[in-house]
N, C-alpha and C positions, 0 to 999 in steps of 0.2 A: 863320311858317314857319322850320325851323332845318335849315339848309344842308350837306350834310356836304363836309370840305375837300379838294376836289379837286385839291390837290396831294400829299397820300397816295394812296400804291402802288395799295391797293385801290380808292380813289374813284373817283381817275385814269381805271385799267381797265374801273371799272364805266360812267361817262360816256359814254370814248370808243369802249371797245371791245367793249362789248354787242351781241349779235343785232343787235340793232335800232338800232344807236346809228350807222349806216351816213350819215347826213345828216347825221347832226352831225360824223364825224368827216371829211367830203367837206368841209364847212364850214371846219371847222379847219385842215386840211390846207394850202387853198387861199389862205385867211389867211395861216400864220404862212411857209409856204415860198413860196407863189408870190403874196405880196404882194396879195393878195385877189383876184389872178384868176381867171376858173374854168376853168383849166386841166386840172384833177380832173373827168370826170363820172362816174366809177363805179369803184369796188374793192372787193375782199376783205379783210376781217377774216381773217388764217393762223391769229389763237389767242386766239379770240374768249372773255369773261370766263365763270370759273367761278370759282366760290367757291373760297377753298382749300383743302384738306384739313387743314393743317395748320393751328388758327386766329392769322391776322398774321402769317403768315410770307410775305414773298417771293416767289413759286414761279419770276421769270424774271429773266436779265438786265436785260431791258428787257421794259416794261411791255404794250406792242402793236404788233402787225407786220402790214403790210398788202402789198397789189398792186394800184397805182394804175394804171389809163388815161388818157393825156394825151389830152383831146379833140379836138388839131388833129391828130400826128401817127399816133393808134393806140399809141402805144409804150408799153408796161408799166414799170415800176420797181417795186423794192420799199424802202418806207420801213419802218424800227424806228424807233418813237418810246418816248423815257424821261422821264419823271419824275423826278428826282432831285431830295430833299431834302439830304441829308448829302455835304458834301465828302471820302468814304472815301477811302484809300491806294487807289491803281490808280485811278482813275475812267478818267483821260483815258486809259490803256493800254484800259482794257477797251470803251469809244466805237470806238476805231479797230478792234480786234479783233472788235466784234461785225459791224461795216460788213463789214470782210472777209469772216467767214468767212460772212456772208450773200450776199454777192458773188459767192466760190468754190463754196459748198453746189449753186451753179442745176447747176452745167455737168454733166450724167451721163456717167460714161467713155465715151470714145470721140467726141463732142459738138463739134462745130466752137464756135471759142471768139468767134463773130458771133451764137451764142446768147444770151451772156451780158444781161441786163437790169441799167442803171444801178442802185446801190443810194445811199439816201438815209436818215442817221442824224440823225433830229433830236432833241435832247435838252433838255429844258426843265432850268434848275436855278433850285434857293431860293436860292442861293448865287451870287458875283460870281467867272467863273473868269479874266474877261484883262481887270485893273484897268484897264490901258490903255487898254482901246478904251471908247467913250462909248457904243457903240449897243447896244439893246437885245439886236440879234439881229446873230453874226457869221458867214461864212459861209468854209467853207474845200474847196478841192481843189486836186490836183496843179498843180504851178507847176514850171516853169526857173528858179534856184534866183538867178541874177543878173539875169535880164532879166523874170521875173515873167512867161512867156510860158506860158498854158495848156497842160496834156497833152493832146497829139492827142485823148483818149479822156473823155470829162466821165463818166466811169461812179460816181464816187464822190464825196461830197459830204456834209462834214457842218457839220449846223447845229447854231449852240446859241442859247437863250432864255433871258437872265438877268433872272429875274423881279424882284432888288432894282432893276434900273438902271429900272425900269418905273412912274414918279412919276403918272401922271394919275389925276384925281379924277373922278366922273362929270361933271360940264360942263363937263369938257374932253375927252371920253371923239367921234373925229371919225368915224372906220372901223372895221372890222368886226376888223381887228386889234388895236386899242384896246378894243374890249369883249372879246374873245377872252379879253385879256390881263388885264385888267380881271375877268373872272370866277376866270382861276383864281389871282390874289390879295387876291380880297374874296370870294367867293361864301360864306363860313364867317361874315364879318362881317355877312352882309345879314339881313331878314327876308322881306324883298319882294321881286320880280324888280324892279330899275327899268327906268324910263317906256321910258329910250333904247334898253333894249336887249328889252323885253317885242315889238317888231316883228320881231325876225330870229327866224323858227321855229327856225333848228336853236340858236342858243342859250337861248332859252326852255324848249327840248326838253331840254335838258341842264341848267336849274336844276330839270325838273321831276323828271329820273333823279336829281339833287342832294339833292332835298329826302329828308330824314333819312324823315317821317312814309312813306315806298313804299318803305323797308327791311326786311328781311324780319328777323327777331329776331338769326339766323346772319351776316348780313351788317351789323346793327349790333355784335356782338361783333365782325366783322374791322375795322371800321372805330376802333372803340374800343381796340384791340390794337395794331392798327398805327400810331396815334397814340401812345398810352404806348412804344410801342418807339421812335418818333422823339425825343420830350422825354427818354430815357433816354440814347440814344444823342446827342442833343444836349448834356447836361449832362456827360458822359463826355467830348465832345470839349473842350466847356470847360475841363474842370479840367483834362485835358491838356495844354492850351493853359497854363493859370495856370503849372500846374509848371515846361512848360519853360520860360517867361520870366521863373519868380523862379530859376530853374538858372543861368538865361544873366546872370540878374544877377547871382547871387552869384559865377560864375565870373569875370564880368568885375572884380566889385571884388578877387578874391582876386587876379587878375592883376594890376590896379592896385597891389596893398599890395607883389606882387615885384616891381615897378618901381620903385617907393618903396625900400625896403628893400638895391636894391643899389647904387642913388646915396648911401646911410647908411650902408652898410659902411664899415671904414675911418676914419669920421669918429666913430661912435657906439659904444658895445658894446654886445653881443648882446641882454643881457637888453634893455636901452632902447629897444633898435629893434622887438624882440619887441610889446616892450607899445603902442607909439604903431602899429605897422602890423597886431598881431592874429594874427602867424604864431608858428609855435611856433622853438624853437632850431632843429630838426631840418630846419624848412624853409630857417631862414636857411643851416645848413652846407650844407644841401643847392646854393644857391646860388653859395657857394663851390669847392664840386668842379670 
């Protein structure tokens, strides 16, 4: 069997947020936010997968958006969950912005503001975004700013999943968050469901929306698109990266050579110093001014 990688946009969406993909993503859910309890018995898919018009392209901020039931208290929530491969400019502005204005969008004018339902942004990345912390998954809201005391109001919360800090191998592979996490950075590398994880139905259920051979030709073009677009956009950041840090080096040694250069004033002439530091006259006069 060959797996298609469910940490692309499209795959992602087609996994978790399919018609029918309703168990699997109660599963997930349940997993990676409420530490595998089942806190979840039942939600809505708001923008459930369609192909996309335009092929590889994007169509949302964030990949799937639900409305959870908490099984003890009744209480609704609505969580956006993202995929994220690429460290873009804005990410962490655009996380907190989309929380919000899914926050704000409930309330209809006029609306007592005890309407509102909790919003929960959980955002998986490929990428390591707070080197500091060691855990896989961090979890943030509203705090008093010296004494770390919660907001009266738990309404917003966002979580993030950083799939590099995520080391286990299958036999070490203990909880249901562990193979969760474990599919979606190997499922592209397997051929087989394994042993440990072929027991829990909704992930089973999800390598078998995975497998490449139950795509339909349109939807192996989105998938095939939307990967060249990541290795594109990956290789772009690279070399961006290269530039600027042979920038910062060569700025830093020309800085070094006018350091050099104006402890030799005075002791040296121009031309001399020119040649052993690599600056031209006009930088040495410049110097002088």
């Amino acid at each position: 069997m060959i797996f298609i990688n469910p940490k692309i946009d499209f795959a992602f969406k087609k996994i978790f947020g399919s018609e029918d993909s309703k168990d699997i993503l109660i599963s997930f859910l349940n997993a990676l936010i409420y530490e595998a309890q089942p806190v979840i018995y039942d939600l809505e898919i708001l923008n459930p997968y369609l192909a996309p018009k335009i092929r590889g392209v994007k169509d949302t901020y964030f990949d799937i958006k639900a409305k959870i039931t908490d099984s003890e208290t009744g209480e609704q929530r609505t969580v956006i969950i993202e995929m994220q491969v690429l460290n873009i400019e804005g990410f962490e502005k655009r996380i907190l912005y989309n929380a919000a204005k899914s926050y704000s969008v409930q309330l209809p004018t006029g609306q007592g503001y005890n309407l509102l339902n909790p919003v929960i942004a959980l955002t998986i990345t490929d990428f390591v975004m707070f080197a500091d912390l060691p855990n896989v998954t961090s979890r943030f809201v509203l705090k008093e700013k010296d004494f770390l005391i919660d907001y009266p109001i738990y309404d917003i919360e966002l979580i993030f999943v950083e799939l590099p800090k995520f080391k286990k191998n299958l036999p070490e592979l203990k909880t249901i968050i562990d193979k969760w996490l474990f599919f979606l950075n190997n499922a592209r590398k397997l051929q087989n469901i394994p042993a440990t994880m072929d027991t829990i139905p909704e992930i089973k259920k999800a390598f078998y929306i995975a497998n490449q051979a139950n795509l339909t030709l349109d939807e192996l073009e989105d998938q095939e698109k939307s990967e060249i677009f990541i290795q594109d956009q990956r290789g772009a950041i690279t070399k961006a990266t290269k530039e600027s840090l042979e920038q910062g080096r060569q700025e830093g040694q020309r800085q070094k050579a006018y350091e050099i250069a104006k402890k030799m004033l005075g002791n040296f002439d121009e031309q001399a110093i020119a040649v052993m530091t690599g600056l031209t006259l006009e930088d040495l006069r410049s110097l002088q001014d």
